[in-house]
C-alpha beads as a LAMMPS data file, in Angstrom:
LAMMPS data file: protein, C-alpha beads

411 atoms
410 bonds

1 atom types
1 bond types

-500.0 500.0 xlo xhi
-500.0 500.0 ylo yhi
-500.0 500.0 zlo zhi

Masses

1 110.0

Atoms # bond

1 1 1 -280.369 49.841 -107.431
2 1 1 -278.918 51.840 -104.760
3 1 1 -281.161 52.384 -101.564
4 1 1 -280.938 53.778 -97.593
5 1 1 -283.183 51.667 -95.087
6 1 1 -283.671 53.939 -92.416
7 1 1 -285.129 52.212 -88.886
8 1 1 -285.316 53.046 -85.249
9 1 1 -283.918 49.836 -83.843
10 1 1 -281.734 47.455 -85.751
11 1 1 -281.123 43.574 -84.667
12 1 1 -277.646 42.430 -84.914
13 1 1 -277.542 38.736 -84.333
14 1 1 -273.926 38.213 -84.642
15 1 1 -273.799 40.545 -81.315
16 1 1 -276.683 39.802 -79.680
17 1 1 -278.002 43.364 -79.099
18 1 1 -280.776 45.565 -80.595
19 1 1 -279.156 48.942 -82.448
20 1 1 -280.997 51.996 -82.514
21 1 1 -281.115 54.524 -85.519
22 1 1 -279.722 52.593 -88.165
23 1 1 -279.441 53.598 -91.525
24 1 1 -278.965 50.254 -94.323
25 1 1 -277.401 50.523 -97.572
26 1 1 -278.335 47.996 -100.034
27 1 1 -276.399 48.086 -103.372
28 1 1 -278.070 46.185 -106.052
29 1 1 -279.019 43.035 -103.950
30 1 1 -276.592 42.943 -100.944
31 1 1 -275.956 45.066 -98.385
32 1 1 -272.944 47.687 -98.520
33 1 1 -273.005 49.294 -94.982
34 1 1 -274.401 49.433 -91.687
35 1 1 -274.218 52.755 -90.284
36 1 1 -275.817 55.352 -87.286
37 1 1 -278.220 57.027 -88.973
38 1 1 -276.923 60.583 -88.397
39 1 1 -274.305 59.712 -91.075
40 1 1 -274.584 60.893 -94.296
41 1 1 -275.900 58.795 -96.963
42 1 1 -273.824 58.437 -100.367
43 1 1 -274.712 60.690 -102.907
44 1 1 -277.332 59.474 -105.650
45 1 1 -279.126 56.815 -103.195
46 1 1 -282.610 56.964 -102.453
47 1 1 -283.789 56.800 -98.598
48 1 1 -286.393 55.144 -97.227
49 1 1 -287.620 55.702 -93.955
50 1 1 -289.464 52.908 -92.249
51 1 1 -289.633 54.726 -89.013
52 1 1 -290.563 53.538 -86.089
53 1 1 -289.753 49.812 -86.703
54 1 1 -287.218 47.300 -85.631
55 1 1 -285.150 45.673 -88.574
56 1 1 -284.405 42.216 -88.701
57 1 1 -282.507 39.970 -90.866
58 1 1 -285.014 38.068 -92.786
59 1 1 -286.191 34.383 -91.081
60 1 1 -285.229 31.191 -91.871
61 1 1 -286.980 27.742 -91.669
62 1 1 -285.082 24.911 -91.436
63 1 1 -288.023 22.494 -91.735
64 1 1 -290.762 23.280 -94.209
65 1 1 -292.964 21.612 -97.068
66 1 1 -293.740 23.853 -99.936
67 1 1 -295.255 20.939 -101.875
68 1 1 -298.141 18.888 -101.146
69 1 1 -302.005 19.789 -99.641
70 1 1 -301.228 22.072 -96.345
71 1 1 -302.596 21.169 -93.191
72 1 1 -304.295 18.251 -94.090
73 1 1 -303.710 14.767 -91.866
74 1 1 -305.295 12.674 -94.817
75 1 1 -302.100 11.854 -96.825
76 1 1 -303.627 10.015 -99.273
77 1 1 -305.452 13.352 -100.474
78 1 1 -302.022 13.633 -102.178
79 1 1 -303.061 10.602 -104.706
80 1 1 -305.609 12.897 -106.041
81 1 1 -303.234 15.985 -107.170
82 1 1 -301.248 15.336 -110.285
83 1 1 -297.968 16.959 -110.479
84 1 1 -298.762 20.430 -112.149
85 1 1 -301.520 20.523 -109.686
86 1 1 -298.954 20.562 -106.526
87 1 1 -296.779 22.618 -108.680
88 1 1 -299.039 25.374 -108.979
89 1 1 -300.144 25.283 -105.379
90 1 1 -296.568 25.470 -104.098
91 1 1 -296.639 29.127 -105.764
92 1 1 -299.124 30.673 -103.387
93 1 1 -297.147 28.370 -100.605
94 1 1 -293.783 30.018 -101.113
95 1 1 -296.051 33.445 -101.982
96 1 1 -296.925 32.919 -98.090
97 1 1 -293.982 31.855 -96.720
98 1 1 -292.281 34.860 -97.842
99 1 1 -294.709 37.510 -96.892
100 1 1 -294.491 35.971 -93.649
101 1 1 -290.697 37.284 -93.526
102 1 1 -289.328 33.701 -94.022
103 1 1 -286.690 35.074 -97.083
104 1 1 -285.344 31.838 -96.801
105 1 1 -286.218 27.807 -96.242
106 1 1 -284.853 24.667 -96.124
107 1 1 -287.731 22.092 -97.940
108 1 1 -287.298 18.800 -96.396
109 1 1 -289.146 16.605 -98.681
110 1 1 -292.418 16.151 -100.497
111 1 1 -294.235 12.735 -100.878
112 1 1 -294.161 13.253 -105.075
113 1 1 -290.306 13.527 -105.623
114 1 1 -288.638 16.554 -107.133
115 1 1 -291.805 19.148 -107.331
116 1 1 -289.737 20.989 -104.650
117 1 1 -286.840 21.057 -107.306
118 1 1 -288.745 22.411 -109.505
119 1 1 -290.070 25.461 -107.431
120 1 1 -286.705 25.851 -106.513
121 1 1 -285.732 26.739 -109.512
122 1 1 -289.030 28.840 -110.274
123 1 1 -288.150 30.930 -107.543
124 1 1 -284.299 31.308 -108.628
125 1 1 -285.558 32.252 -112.347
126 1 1 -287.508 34.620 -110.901
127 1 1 -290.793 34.006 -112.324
128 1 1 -292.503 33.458 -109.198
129 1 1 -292.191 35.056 -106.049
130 1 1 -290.940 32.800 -103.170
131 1 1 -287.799 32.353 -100.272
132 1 1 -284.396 30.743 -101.243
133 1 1 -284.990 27.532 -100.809
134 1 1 -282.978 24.688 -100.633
135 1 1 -284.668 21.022 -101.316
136 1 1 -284.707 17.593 -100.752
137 1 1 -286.108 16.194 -103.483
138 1 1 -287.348 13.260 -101.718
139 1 1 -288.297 11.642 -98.400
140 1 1 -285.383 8.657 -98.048
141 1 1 -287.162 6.041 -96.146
142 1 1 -288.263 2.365 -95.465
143 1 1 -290.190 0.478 -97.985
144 1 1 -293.058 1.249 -95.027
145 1 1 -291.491 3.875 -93.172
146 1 1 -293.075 7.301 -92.076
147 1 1 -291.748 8.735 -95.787
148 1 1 -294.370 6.559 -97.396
149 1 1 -298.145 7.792 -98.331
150 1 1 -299.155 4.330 -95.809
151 1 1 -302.436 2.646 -94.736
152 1 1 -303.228 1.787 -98.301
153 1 1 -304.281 -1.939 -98.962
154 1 1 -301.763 -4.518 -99.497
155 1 1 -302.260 -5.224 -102.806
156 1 1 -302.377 -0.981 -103.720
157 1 1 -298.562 -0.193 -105.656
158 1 1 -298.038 3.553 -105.507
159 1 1 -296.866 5.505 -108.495
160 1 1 -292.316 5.896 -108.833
161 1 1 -292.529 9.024 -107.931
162 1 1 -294.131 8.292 -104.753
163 1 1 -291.801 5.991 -103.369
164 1 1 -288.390 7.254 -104.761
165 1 1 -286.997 7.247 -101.781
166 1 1 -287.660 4.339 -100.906
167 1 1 -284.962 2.157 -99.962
168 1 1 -284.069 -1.570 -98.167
169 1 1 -279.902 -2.082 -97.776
170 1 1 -276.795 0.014 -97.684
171 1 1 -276.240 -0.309 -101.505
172 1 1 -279.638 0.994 -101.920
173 1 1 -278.979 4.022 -99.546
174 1 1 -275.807 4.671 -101.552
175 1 1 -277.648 4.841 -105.191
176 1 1 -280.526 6.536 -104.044
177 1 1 -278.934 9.312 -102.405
178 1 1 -276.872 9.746 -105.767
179 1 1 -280.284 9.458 -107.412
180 1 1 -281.356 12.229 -105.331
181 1 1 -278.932 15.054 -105.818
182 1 1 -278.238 14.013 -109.529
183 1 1 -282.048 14.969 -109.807
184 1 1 -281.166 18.578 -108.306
185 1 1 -281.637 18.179 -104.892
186 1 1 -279.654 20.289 -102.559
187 1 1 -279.164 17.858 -99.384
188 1 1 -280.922 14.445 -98.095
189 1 1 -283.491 14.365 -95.675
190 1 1 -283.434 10.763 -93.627
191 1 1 -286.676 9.394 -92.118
192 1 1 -284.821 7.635 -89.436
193 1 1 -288.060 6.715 -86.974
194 1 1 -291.330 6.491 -87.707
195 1 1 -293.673 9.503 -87.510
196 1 1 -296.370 10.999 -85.741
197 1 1 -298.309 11.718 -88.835
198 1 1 -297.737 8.562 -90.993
199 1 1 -300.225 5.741 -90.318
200 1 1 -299.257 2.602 -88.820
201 1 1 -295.364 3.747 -88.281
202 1 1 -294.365 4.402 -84.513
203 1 1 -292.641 7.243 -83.963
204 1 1 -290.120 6.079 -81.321
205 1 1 -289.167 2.989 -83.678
206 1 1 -286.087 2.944 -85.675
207 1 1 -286.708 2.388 -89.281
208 1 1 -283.653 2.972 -90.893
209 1 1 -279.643 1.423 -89.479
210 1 1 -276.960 3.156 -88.923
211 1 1 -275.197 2.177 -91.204
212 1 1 -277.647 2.734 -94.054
213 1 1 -277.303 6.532 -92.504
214 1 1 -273.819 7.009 -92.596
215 1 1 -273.920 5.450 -95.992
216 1 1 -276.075 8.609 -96.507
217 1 1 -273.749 11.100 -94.851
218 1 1 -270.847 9.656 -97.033
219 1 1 -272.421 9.698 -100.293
220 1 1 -273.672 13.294 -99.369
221 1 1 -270.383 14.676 -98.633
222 1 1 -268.867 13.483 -101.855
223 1 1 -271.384 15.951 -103.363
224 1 1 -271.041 18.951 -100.817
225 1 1 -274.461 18.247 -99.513
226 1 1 -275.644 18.203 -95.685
227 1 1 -278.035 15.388 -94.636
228 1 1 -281.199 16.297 -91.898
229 1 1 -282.923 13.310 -90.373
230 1 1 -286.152 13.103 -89.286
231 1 1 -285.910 11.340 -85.755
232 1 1 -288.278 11.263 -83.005
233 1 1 -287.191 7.836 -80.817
234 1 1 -284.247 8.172 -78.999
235 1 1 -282.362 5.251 -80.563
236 1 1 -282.903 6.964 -83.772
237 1 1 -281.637 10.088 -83.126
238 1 1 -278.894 8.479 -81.637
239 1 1 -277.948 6.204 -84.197
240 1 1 -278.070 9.384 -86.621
241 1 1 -275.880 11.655 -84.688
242 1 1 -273.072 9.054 -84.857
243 1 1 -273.836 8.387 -88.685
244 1 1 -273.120 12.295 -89.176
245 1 1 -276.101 13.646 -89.955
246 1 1 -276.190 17.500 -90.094
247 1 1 -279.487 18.208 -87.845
248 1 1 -281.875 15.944 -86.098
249 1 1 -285.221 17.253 -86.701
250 1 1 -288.057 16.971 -84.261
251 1 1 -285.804 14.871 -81.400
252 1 1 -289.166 14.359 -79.552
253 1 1 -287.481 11.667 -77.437
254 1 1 -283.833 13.102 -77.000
255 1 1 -282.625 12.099 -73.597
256 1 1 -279.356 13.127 -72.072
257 1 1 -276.972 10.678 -73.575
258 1 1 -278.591 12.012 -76.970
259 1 1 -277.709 15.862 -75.836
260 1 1 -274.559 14.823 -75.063
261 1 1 -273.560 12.822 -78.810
262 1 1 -275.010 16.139 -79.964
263 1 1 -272.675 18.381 -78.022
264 1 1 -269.421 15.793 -79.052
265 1 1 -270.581 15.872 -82.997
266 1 1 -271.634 19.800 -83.168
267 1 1 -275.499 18.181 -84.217
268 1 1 -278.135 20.678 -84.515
269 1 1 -281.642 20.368 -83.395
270 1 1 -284.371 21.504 -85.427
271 1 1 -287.402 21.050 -83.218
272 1 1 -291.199 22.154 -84.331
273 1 1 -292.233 22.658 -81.054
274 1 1 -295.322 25.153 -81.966
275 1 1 -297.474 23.524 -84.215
276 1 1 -299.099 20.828 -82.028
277 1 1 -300.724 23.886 -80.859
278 1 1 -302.595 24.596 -84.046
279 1 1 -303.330 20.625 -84.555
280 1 1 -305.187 20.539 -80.943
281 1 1 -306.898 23.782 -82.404
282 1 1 -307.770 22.310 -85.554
283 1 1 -307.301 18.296 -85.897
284 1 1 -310.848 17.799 -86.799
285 1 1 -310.990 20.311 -89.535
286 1 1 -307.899 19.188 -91.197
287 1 1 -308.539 15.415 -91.214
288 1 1 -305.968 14.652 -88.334
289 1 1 -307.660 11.051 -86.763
290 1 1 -307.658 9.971 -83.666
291 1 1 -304.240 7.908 -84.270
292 1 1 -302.284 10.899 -85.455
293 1 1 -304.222 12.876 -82.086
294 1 1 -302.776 10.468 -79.840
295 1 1 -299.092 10.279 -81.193
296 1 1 -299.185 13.911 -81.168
297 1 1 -299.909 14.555 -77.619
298 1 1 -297.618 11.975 -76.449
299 1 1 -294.728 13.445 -78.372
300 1 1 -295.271 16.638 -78.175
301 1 1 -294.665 16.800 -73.818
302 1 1 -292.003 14.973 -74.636
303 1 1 -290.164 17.086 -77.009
304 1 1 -290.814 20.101 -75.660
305 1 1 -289.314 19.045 -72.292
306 1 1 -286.209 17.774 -74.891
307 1 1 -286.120 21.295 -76.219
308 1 1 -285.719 23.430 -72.793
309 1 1 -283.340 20.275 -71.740
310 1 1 -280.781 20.839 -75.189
311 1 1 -281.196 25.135 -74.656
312 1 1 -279.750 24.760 -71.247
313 1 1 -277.186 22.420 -72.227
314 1 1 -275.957 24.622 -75.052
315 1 1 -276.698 22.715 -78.044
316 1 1 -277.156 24.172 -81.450
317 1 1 -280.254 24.933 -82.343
318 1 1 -282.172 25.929 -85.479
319 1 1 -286.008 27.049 -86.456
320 1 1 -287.622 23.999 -87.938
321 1 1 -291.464 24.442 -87.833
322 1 1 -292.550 21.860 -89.905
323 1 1 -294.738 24.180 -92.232
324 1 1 -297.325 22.476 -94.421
325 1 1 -298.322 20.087 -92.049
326 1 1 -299.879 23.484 -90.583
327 1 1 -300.922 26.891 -93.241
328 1 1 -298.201 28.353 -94.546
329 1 1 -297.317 31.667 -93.521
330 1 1 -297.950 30.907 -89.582
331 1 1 -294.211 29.757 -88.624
332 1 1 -293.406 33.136 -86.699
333 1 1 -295.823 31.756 -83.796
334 1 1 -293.159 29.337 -82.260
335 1 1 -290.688 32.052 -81.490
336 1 1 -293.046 32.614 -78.661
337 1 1 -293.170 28.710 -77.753
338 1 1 -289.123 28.562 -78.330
339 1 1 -289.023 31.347 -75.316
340 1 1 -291.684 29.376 -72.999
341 1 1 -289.347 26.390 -72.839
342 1 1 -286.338 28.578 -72.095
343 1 1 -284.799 30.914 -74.815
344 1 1 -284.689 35.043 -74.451
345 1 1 -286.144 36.713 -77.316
346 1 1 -282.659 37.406 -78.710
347 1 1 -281.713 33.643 -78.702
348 1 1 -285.322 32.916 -80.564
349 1 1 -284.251 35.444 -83.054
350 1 1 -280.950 34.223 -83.566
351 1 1 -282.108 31.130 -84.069
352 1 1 -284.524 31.490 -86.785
353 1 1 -281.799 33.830 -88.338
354 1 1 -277.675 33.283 -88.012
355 1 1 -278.161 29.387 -86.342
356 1 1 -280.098 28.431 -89.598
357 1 1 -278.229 29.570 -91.856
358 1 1 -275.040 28.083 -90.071
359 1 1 -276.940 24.788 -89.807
360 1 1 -277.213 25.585 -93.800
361 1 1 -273.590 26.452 -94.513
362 1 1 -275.067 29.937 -96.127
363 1 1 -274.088 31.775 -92.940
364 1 1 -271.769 33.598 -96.035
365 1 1 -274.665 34.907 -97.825
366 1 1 -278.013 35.065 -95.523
367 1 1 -278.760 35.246 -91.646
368 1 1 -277.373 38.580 -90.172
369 1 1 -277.336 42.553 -91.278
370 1 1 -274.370 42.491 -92.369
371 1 1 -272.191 43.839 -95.780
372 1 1 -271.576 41.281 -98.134
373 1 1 -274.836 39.468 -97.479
374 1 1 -277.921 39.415 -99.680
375 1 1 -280.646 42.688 -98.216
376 1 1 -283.354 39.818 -96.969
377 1 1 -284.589 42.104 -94.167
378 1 1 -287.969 42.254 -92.400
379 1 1 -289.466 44.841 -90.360
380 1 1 -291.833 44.478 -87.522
381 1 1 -293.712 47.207 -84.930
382 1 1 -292.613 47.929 -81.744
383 1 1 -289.835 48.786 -79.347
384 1 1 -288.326 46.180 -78.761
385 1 1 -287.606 42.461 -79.186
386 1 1 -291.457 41.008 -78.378
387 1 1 -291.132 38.344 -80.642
388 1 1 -295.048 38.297 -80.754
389 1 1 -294.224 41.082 -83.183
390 1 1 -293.229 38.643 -85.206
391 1 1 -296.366 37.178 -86.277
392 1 1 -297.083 40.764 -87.968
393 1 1 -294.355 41.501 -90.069
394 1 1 -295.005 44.541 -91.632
395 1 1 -292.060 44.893 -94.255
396 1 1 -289.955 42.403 -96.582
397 1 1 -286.827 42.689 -98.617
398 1 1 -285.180 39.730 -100.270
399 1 1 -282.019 40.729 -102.214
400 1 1 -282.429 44.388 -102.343
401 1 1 -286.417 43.855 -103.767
402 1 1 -289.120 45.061 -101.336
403 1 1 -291.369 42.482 -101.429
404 1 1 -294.246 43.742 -98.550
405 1 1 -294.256 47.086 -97.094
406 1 1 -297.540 47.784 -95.186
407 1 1 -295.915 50.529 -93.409
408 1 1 -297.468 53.990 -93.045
409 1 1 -295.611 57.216 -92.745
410 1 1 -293.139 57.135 -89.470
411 1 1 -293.526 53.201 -89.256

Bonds

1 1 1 2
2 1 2 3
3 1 3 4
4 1 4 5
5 1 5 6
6 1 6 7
7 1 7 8
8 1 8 9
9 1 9 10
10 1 10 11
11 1 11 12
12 1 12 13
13 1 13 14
14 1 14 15
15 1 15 16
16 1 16 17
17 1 17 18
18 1 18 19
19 1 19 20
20 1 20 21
21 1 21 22
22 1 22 23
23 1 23 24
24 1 24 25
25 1 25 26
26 1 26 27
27 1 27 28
28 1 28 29
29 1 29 30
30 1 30 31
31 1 31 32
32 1 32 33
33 1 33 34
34 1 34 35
35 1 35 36
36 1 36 37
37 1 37 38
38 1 38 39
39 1 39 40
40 1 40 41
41 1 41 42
42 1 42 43
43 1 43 44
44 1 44 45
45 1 45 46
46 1 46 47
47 1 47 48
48 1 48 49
49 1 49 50
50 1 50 51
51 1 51 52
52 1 52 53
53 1 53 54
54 1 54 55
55 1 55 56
56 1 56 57
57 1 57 58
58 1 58 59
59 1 59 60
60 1 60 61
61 1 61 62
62 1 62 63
63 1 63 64
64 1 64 65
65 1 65 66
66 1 66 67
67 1 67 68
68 1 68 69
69 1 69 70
70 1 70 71
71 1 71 72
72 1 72 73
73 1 73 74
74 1 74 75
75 1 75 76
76 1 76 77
77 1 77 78
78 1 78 79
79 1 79 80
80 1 80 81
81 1 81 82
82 1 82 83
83 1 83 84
84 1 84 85
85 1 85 86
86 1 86 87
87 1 87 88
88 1 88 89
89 1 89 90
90 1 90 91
91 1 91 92
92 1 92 93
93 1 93 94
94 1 94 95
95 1 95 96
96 1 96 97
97 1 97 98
98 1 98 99
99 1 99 100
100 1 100 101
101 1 101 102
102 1 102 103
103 1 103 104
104 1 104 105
105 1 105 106
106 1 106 107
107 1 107 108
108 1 108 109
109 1 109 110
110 1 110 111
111 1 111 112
112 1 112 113
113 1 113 114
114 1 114 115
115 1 115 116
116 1 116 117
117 1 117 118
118 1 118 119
119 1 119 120
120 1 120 121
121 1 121 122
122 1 122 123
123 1 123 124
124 1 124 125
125 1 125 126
126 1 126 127
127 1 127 128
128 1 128 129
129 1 129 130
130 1 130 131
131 1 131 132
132 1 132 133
133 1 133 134
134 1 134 135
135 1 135 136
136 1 136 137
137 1 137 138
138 1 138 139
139 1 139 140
140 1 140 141
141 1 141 142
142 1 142 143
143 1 143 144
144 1 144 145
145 1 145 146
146 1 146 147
147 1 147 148
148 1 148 149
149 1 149 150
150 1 150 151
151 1 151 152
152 1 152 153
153 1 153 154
154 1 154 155
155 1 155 156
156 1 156 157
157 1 157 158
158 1 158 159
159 1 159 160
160 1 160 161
161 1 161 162
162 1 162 163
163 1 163 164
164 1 164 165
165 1 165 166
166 1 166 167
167 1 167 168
168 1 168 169
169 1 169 170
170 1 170 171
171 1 171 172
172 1 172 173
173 1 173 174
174 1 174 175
175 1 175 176
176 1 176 177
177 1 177 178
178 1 178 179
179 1 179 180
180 1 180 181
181 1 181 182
182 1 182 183
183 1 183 184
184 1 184 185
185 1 185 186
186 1 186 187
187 1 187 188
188 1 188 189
189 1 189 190
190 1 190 191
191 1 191 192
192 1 192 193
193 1 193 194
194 1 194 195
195 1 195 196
196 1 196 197
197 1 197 198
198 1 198 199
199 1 199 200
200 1 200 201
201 1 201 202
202 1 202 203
203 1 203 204
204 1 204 205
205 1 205 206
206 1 206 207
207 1 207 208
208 1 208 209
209 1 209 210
210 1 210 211
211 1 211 212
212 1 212 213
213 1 213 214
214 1 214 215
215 1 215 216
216 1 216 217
217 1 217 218
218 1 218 219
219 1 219 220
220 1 220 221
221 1 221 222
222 1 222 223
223 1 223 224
224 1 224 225
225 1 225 226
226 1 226 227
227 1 227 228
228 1 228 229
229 1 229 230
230 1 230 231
231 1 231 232
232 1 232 233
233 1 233 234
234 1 234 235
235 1 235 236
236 1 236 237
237 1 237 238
238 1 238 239
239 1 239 240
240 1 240 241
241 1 241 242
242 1 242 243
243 1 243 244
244 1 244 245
245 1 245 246
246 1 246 247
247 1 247 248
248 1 248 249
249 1 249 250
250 1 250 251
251 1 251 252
252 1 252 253
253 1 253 254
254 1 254 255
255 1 255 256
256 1 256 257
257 1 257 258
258 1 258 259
259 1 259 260
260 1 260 261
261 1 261 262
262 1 262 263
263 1 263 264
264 1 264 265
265 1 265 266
266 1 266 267
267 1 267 268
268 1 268 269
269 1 269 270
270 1 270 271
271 1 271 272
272 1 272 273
273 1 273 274
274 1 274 275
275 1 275 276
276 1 276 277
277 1 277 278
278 1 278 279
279 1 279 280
280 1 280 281
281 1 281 282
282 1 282 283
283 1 283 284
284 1 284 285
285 1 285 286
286 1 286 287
287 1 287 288
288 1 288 289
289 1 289 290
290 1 290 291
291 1 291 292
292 1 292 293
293 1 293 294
294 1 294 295
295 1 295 296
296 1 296 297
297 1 297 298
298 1 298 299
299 1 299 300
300 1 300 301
301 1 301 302
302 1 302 303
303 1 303 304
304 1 304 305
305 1 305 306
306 1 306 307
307 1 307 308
308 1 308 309
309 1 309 310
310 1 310 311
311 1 311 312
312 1 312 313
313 1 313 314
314 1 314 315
315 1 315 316
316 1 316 317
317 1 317 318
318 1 318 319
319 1 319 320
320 1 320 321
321 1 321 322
322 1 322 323
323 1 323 324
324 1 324 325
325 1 325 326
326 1 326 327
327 1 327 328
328 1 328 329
329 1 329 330
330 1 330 331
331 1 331 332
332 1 332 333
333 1 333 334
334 1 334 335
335 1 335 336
336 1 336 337
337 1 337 338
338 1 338 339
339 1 339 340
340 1 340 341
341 1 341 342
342 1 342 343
343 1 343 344
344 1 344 345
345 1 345 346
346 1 346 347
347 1 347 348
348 1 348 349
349 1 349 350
350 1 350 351
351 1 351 352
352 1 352 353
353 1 353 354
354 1 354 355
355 1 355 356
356 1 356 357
357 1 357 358
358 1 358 359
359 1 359 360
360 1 360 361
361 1 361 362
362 1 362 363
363 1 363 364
364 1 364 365
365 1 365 366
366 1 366 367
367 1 367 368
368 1 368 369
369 1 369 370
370 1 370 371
371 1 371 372
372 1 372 373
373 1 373 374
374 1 374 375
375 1 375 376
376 1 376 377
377 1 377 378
378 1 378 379
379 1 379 380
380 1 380 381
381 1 381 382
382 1 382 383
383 1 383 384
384 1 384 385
385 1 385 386
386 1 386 387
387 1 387 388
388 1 388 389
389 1 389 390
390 1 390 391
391 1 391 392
392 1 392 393
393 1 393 394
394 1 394 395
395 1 395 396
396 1 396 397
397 1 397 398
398 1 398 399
399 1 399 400
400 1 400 401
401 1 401 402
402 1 402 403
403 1 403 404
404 1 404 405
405 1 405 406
406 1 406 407
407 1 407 408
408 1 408 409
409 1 409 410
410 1 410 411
């Protein structure tokens, strides 16, 4: 397929700056050129003009969950899915997720191991309709950490598949990380600290050592694989940071000292610093109880004052919204949120595009308009970089394929 994207205003990350009158050409799945759209288009291609729009590479989501019951705080809901069931779900997830403009996500994790793996590879085959994804397989946690489907009884003995990850020394660590990406996962997600979410755990608490995590990081490198961990307590995060971990996600906690280790080790943050929004909106209707409630609100002033703290310091930062915990499809909202605590439009943008997909090591194939990378572009009203536009995406490529186009005539 040869096609010309023609668009008003074009958004070029790597720069920084919005383009106007751009004309795209996408060459089977990737793009071929960038160029003003007064220049001629190559013979034989077909044009498309999408008018009055701004183009944008497609987003990225550092932190979602594809697999599992969205937006529902009763975890042990999960015990009453078999695996087909989730499977079949995660279609309209990833169905939702892409519409959204999210062409591409990093999965961290899913209670029932390896049903992420397997819409992974769903997606890749092509028979359904989802964003690249790259997966974790598993939650790696304590025997009772935040990972685990807890608040059962004592005597209760989940099912293998729920507790996986599960693990108790460094040896453990070691295999089960193996375990892990022999079973097709794509990097290890860490639940360092306890979560907000996850009955009974406390959220500033360490839960796995330090060096059980850069057991983690090691094993994970031998395989080319980056490891994310899950930290909100300060200790944890710090801990992680020196154990190498590749982003800290959520960093509710972070203090200065923790800025600083991630300045020195090049850590990104990956902070979901919307959705508490939606769970004060909606706790009651999605099962959230008063425990969850309270964690929430504590952390969530907390992080958020973390967030603004690490933009002004410089460190790097990715688009983690924690999707799933929260409908899928609604991530876009926290590029407004991202510029309330201190980031211009442009930096939101960059940040759920280029940033991730560094954070990823795919900045070679996804995360900026530019030749050589895969056409995953989105297109959203307006004149400019309102990143409430963002919410209504109007248009979605992945790799050369329109996948949405709800534009009329001149955009």
């Amino acid at each position: 397929m040869a096609l010309a994207l023609r668009c008003a205003r074009l958004i070029d990350v790597e720069a920084g700056e919005v383009l106007t009158d751009r004309t795209v050409l996408i060459e089977d799945e990737r793009i071929g050129a960038v160029q003003p759209g007064a220049a001629p288009v190559p013979e034989g291609m077909e044009v498309l003009d999408l008018g009055e729009v701004t183009l944008s590479p497609g987003l990225i989501d550092l932190h979602s969950h594809l697999i599992g019951i969205a937006a529902c705080g009763d975890a042990v809901q999960e015990l009453k899915e078999d695996a087909a069931q989730q499977a079949f779900a995660s279609i309209t997830h990833a169905h939702d997720t892409l519409r959204a403009g999210f062409t591409t996500v990093r999965d961290l994790g899913a209670y029932r191991a390896f049903v992420d793996v397997a819409l992974r590879n769903a997606i890749n085959a092509g028979i359904v309709v989802g964003p690249r994804m790259a997966v974790a397989g598993a939650f790696v946690t304590a025997s009772t950490g935040g990972g685990m489907i807890t608040g059962l009884a004592h005597d209760v003995e989940l099912p293998r598949a729920y507790r996986f990850g599960s693990v108790r020394g460094v040896d453990d660590m070691r295999e089960r990380v193996r375990e892990i990406l022999h079973g097709g996962a794509d990097l290890i997600k860490l639940m360092a600290t306890g979560a907000v979410m996850a009955a009974g755990t406390i959220p500033g608490a360490p839960e796995l050592t330090e060096a059980q995590m850069r057991a983690a990081v090691e094993e994970a490198s031998h395989y080319g694989a980056h490891v994310a961990a899950h930290a909100h307590g300060v200790e944890g995060i710090k801990m992680a940071i020196r154990a190498g971990v590749r982003s800290i996600e959520h960093g509710c906690y972070l203090d200065d000292e923790g800025i600083q280790l991630m300045l020195d080790h090049g850590t990104y943050l990956s902070a979901d610093i919307w959705w508490s929004d939606w769970l004060r909106e909606n706790a009651e209707a999605a099962e959230y109880d008063a425990e969850a409630r309270a964690k929430n609100d504590h952390a969530t002033d907390a992080q958020r004052k973390a967030f603004a703290k690490a933009v002004r310091a410089g460190v790097k930062i990715g688009f983690g919204s924690d999707a799933g915990c929260f409908p899928h499809g609604l991530q876009a909202r926290q590029l407004a949120t991202m510029c309330a605590y201190g980031m211009t439009p442009l930096q939101a943008i960059r940040t759920a595009t280029l940033s991730s997909a560094e954070c990823m090591g795919w900045e070679d194939r996804v995360g900026s308009i530019t030749p050589g990378k895969y056409a995953d572009l989105i297109a959203v009203s307006g004149t400019s970089t309102d990143v409430s536009a963002f919410t209504d995406v109007r248009f979605v490529m992945k790799g050369g394929r329109i996948v949405r186009n709800d534009l009329t005539a001149g955009g």
